[in-house]
C-alpha distance (Angstrom), angle and dihedral (degrees) to the residues before:
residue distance angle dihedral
X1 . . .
X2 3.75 . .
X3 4.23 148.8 .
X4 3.33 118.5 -127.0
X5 3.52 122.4 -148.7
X6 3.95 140.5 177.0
X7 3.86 113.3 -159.6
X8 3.66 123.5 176.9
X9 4.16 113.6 -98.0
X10 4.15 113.7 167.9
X11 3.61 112.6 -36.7
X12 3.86 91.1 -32.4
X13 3.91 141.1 69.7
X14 4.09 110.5 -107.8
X15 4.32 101.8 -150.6
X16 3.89 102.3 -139.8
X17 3.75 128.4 -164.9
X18 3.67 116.1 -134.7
X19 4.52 129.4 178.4
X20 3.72 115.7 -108.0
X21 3.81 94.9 -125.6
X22 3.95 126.9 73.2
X23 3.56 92.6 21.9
X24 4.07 97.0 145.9
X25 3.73 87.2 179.6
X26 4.33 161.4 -77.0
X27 3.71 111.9 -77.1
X28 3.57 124.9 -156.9
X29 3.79 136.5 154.1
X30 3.74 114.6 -93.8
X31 3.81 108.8 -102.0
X32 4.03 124.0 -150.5
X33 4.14 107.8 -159.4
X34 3.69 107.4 -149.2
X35 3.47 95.4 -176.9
X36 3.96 85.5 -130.4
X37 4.06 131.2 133.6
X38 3.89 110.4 -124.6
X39 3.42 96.5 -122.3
X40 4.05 76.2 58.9
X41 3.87 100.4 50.6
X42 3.87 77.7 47.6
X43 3.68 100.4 56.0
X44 3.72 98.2 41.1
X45 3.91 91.5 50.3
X46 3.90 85.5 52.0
X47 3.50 89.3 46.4
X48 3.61 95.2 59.3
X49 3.65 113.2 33.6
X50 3.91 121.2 -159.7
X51 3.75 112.7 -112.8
X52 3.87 90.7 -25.6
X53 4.00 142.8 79.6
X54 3.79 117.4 -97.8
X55 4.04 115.3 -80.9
X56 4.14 89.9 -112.3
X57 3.99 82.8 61.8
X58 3.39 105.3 43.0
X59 3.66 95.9 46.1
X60 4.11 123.9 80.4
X61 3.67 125.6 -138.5
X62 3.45 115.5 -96.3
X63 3.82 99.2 11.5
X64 3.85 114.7 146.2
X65 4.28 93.4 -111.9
X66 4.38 118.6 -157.4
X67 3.56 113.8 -161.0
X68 3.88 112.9 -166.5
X69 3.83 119.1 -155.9
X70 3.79 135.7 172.3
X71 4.17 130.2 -92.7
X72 3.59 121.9 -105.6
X73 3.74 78.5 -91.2
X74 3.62 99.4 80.9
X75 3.82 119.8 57.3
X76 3.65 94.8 -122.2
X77 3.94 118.3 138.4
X78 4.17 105.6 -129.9
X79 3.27 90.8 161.7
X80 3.43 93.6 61.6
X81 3.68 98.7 34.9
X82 3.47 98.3 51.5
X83 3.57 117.1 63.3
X84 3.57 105.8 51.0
X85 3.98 79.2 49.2
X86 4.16 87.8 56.3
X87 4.04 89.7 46.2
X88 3.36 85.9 59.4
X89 3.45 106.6 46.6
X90 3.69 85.7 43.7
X91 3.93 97.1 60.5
X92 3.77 82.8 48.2
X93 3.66 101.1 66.7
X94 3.95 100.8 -88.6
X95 3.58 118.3 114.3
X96 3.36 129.2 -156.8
X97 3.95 104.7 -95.3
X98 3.63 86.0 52.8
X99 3.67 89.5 68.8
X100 3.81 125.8 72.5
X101 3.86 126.3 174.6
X102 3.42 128.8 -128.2
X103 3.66 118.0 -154.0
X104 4.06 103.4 -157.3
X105 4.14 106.8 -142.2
X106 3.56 97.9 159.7
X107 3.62 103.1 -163.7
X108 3.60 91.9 -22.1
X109 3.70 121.9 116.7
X110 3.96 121.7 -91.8
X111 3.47 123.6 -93.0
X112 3.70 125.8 -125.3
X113 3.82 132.7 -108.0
X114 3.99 86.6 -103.4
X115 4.40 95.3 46.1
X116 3.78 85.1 52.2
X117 3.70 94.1 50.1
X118 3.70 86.2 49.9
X119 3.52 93.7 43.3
X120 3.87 103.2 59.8
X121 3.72 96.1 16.8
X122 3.36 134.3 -99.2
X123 3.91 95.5 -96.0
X124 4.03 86.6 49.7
X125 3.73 89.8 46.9
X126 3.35 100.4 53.8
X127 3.81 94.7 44.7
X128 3.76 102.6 47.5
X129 4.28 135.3 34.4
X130 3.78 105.8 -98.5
X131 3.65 122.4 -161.5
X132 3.76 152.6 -173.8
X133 4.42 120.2 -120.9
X134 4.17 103.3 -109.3
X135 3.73 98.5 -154.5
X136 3.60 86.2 -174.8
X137 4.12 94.3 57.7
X138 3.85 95.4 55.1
X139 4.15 134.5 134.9
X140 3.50 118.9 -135.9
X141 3.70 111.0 -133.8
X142 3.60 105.9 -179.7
X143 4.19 146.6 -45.5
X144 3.63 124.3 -93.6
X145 3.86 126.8 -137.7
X146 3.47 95.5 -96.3
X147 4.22 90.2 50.1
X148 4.19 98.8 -103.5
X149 3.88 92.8 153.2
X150 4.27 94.9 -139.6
X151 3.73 109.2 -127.6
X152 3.72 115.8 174.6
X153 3.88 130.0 -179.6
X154 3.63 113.9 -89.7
X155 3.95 98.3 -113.4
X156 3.44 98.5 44.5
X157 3.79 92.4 53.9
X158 3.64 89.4 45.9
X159 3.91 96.7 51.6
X160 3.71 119.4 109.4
X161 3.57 86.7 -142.9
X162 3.41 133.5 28.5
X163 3.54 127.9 -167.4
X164 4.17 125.4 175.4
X165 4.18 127.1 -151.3
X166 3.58 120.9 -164.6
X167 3.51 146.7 150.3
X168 4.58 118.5 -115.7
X169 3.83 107.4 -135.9
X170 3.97 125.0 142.7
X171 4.07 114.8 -74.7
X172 4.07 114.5 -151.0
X173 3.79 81.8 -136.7
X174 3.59 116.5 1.8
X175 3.75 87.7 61.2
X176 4.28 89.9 -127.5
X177 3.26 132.5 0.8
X178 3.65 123.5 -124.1
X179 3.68 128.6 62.8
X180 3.80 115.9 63.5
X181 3.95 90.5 3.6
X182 3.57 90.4 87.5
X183 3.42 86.9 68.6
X184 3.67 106.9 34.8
X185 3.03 109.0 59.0
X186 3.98 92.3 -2.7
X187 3.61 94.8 75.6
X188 3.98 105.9 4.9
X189 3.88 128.5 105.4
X190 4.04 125.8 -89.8
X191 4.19 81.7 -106.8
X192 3.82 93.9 61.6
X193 3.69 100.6 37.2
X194 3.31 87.6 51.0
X195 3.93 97.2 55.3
X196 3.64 97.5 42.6
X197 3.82 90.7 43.9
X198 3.89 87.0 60.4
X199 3.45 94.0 70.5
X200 4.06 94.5 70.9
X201 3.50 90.0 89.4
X202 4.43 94.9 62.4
X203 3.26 119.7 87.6
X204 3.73 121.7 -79.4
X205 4.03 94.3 32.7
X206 4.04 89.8 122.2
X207 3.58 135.7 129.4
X208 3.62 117.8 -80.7
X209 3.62 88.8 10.8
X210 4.15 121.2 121.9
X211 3.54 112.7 134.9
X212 4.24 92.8 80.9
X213 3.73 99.7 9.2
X214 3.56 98.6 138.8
X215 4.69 85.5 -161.9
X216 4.28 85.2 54.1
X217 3.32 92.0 38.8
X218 4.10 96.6 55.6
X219 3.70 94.1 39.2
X220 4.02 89.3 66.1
X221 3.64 93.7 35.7
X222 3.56 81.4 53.5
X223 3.92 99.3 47.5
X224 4.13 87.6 48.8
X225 3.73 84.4 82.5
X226 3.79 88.4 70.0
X227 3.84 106.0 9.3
X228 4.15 121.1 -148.6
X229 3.83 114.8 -112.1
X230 4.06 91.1 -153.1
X231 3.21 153.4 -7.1
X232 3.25 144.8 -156.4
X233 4.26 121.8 -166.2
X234 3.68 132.6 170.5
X235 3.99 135.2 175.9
X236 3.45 116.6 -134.3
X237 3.81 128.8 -161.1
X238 3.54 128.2 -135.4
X239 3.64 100.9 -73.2
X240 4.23 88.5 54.8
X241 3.86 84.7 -102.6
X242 3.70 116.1 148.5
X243 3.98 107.2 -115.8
X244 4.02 91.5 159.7
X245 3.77 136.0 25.5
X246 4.06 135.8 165.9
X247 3.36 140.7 -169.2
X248 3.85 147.1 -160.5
X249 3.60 129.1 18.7
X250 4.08 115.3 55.6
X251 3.92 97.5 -130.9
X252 3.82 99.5 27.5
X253 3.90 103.2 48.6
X254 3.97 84.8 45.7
X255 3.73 91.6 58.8
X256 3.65 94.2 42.5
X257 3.61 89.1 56.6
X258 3.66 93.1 40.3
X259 3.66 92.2 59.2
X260 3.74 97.1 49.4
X261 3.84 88.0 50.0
X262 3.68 87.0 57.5
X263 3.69 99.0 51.5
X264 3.52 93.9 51.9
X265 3.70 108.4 33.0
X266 3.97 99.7 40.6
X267 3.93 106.6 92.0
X268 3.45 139.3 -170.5
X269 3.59 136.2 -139.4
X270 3.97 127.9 176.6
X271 4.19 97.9 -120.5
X272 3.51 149.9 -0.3
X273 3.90 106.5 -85.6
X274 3.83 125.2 -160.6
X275 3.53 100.5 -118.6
X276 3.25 130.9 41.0
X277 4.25 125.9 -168.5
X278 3.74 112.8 -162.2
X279 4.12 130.9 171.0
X280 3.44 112.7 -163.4
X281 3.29 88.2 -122.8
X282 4.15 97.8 -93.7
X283 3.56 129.2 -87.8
X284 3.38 128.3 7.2
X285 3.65 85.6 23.7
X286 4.01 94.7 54.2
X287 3.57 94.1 34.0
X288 4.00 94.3 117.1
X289 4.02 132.6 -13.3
X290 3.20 93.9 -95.2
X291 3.57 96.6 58.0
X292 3.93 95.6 41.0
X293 3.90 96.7 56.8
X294 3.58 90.0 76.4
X295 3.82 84.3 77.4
X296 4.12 91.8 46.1
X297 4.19 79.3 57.6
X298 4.10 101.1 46.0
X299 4.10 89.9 46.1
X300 4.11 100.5 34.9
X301 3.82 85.3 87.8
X302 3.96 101.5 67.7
X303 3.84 92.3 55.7
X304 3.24 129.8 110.9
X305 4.05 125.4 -130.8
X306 3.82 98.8 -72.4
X307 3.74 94.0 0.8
X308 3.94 112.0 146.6
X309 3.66 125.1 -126.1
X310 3.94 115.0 -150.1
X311 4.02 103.9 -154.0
X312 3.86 117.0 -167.6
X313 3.78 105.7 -158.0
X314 3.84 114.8 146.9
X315 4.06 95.6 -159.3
X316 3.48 101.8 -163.7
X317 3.63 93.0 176.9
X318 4.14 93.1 49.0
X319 3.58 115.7 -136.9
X320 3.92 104.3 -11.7
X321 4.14 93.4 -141.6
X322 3.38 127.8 49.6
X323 3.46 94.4 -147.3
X324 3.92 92.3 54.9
X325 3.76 83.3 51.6
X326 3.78 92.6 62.8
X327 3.59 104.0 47.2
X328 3.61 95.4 39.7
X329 3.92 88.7 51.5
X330 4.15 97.8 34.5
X331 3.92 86.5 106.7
X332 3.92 87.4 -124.5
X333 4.06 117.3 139.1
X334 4.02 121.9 -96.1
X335 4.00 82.2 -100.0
X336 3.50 101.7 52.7
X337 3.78 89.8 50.1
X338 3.82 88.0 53.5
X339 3.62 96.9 47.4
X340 3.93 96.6 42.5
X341 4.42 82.8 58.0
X342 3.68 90.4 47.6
X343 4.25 91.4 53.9
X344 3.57 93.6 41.6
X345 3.94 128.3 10.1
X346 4.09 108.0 -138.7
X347 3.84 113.2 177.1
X348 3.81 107.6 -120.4
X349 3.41 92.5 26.6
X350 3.52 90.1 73.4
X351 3.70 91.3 69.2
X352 3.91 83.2 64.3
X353 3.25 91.9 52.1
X354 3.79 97.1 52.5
X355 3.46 93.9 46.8
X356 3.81 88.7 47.8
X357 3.55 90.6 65.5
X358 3.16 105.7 54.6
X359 3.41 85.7 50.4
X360 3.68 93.9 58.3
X361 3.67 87.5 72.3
X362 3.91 103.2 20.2
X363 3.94 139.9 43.9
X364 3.84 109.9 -122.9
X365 3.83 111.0 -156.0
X366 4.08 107.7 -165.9
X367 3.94 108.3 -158.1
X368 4.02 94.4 -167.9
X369 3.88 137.8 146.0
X370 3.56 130.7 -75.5
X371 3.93 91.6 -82.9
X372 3.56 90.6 80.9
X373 3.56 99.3 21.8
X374 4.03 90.9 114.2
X375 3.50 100.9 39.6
X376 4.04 126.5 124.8
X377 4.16 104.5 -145.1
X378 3.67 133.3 -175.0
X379 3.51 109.0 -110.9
X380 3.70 101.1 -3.6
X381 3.86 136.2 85.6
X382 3.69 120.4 -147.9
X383 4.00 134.5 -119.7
X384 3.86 135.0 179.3
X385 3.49 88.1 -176.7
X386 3.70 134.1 55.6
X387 3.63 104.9 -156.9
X388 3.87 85.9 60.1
X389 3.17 97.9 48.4
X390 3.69 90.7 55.5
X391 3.64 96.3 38.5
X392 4.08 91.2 57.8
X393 4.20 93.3 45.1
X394 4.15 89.3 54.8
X395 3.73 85.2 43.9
X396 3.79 90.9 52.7
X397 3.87 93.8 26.7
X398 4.60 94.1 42.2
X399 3.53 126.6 -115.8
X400 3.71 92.3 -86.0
X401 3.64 95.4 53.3
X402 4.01 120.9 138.1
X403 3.71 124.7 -111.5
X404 3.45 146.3 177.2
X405 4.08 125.7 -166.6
X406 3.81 119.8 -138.9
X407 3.68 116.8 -170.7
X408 3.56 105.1 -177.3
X409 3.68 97.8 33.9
X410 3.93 97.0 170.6
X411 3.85 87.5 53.9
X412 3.60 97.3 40.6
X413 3.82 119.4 84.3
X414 3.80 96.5 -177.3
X415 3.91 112.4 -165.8
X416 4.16 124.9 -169.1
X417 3.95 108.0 -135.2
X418 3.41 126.4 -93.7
X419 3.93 111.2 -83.7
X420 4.26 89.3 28.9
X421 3.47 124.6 118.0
C-alpha cells in the first residue's frame, strides 16, 4: 500500500509515491481565506497604513518618487502591487516621469527588457522608467556600528522619496525577508552585502528570529542613513495569492507582517522523524540552488541524527552564483566548508556553508533536473528521479522509518514540540 502525493517542482506538480506506515504527517502553513481579491487586500492595506499617514499624504507634488521592488526571484506580486500604488501617487501631485522603478537584484543577475515587462506589468512598464540595481554605481552614505560600509545605488539615494515593496517570508538568517532587505542587500553594493552578510554565522542570525539578530539588526542600522518613506509588504501563498499585506511605517508594518507570518507558517509536529520530504515550494522558490536551500534550512530541524531529507527543487537555472557553485562543488568535507566560512566570510560561499551543516548531521538527497544531474556536491547526493531517491532513503532509513511531508518547504518552518526529541 502507498501515499500519494503531488508537491510543487518548477512550474509543474511532481506525483510522488510514498509507504503507508510511518507517515507522522503533511505539513503546510495554516491558511486564513478572506474571501478578498488581491487588488482588495491591496487597497485596504493602503488604505490604512501602519503607524504612518497614507502615501498620497506623505508625498509632495512634484517630488522625483523611487519605488523598489523584488527580482523575478522572489515571489512577490509587482504587478499587482504597483498600480494602485501609481494611482495614488498620481492624484497626489506625482506624475508619471517622476517615478522610476527600481528592481532590487542584489547580487543577482539582471533581468531582461522582457522579465521587467513581466515583472511590473505591461501597463506599469509602459507608463513609468523601470530599472535594474547597479551594485557597482552606488554612494556610500555612512558605516554602521558593526563596520558594514553603506553603499546604496545612486538613484535610490538621490530620490526625494523612497518607497520599498516586498514580500514577508522566513529568512535562514535575516529572520524574514521583507522590510529593509530591499534595500540592503536589494539595492546595496557587493562590499556591503558582503559585510552585513558575515554576520549569519553569530549567534541569534536564525530563522524567525529579529529581536537580537545581529544580520536584521545591521541592515536597518544600515538603512537609517537614508530612511524609507513607505512600504508596502504582502505574504503570498502558494498559488502567488496575497493572504497578507501592510502598509506605512518601514520598521512597524514589517513587524506586523512578520508576526502574522509566524502565526501561520510556524508548525508543529509531535517528534523528530527519520525522513523528511520537502519541495521548495515550486518556482520561484526552486528556481536555482541557491534559492531552494532556504527550504533545506526551515525543515533541517525535524530530523533526526542521520535522518535524510529528500528536497524536490527542479533548478532550472543551476546554482544561481558562481561562487556558491565552487565551494559547494570543491570536493572538500561538510567541515572544511564550515571552517573555511568561519576564517573568512565570502558571500556565496556561505550558502555552502549552510548547507554543510546540516549536512554534518543529516543526508540531503537533491531530486533536481538534468542541469545538475552530473554534479559532485558537498553534502548532498543527487537524483533525477524521485521514486529513487525515496526508494534508497527507506533502504538506508528501514521500512518502518518515520516521515513527515512538507510541501512548501521554504514557507514552512516546521518545529517538534517542546519536550520531543
Amino acid at each position: 500500500m502507498i501515499r500519494e502525493f503531488s508537491l510543487p517542482y518548477g512550474k509543474r506538480q511532481l506525483p510522488v509515491k510514498l509507504p503507508l506506515a510511518g507517515f507522522a504527517g503533511e505539513f503546510l502553513p495554516i491558511r486564513h481565506v478572506s474571501g478578498k481579491t488581491d487588488e482588495e487586500i491591496i487597497e485596504h492595506a493602503l488604505d490604512n497604513p501602519v503607524a504612518s499617514k497614507r502615501v498620497e499624504e506623505l508625498v509632495k507634488p512634484g517630488q522625483k518618487v523611487v519605488i523598489v521592488t523584488s527580482d523575478m526571484t522572489r515571489p512577490c506580486p509587482s504587478d499587482v502591487m504597483l498600480p494602485p500604488l501609481l494611482t495614488r501617487l498620481n492624484k497626489a501631485g506625482v506624475p508619471d516621469d517622476h517615478i522610476t522603478i527600481v528592481i532590487a537584484l542584489g547580487l543577482h543577475r539582471k533581468m531582461t527588457d522582457e522579465e521587467l515587462r513581466r515583472i511590473v506589468g505591461e501597463s506599469v512598464f509602459n507608463r513609468v522608467k523601470v530599472i535594474n540595481h547597479d551594485a557597482d554605481d552606488v554612494v556610500q552614505v555612512g558605516v554602521t556600528s558593526r563596520g558594514t560600509p553603506v553603499e546604496i545605488f545612486r538613484p535610490v539615494v538621490e530620490a526625494d522619496f523612497l518607497i520599498c515593496l516586498g514580500n514577508v517570508e522566513f529568512h535562514y538568517f535575516a529572520g524574514f525577508s521583507g522590510g529593509a532587505k530591499a534595500i540592503i542587500p536589494g539595492v546595496a553594493s557587493a562590499r556591503t552585502i558582503r559585510q552585513n552578510h558575515s554576520h549569519m554565522i553569530e549567534d541569534g542570525a536564525v530563522t524567525a528570529n529579529i529581536k537580537n539578530n545581529p544580520v536584521r539588526l545591521d541592515i536597518e542600522e544600515g538603512v537609517k542613513f537614508i530612511g524609507i518613506d513607505f512600504i508596502l509588504n504582502v505574504i503570498v501563498d502558494e498559488n502567488h495569492k496575497i493572504v497578507a499585506a501592510a502598509s506605512g511605517d518601514w520598521i512597524q508594518a514589517h513587524r506586523f507582517l512578520s508576526r502574522r507570518l509566524e502565526e501561520t507558517g510556524a508548525i508543529y509536529i509531535d517528534k523528530k522523524v527519520d525522513i523528511a520530504v520537502v519541495s521548495a515550494g515550486g518556482f520561484p522558490k526552486d528556481i536555482n540552488l541557491y534559492q531552494a536551500q532556504k527550504a533545506i534550512d526551515n525543515c533541517a530541524g525535524i530530523l533526526k541524527k542521520d535522518g535524510i531529507m529528500i528536497l524536490l527543487a527542479e533548478c532550472p537555472e543551476g546554482y544561481g552564483s558562481e561562487t556558491f557553485r565552487q565551494w559547494i562543488t570543491s570536493g572538500k568535507k561538510p567541515e572544511e566548508l564550515i571552517q573555511d566560512i568561519k576564517n573568512k566570510f565570502v558571500l556565496g560561499g556561505h550558502k555552502a556553508a549552510a548547507i554543510a551543516k546540516v549536512a554534518m548531521k543529516s543526508r540531503i538527497f537533491l531530486v533536481t533536473s538534468e542541469k545538475l544531474a552530473n554534479e559532485k556536491l558537498t553534502g548532498i547526493e543527487i537524483f533525477t528521479d524521485a521514486d529513487k531517491a525515496i526508494s534508497k532513503a527507506f533502504e538506508m532509513k528501514g521500512e518502518k522509518a518515520e516521515y513527515a511531508v512538507f510541501p512548501l518547504g521554504a514557507s514552512t518552518l516546521p518545529r517538534v514540540k517542546r519536550g520531543e526529541n
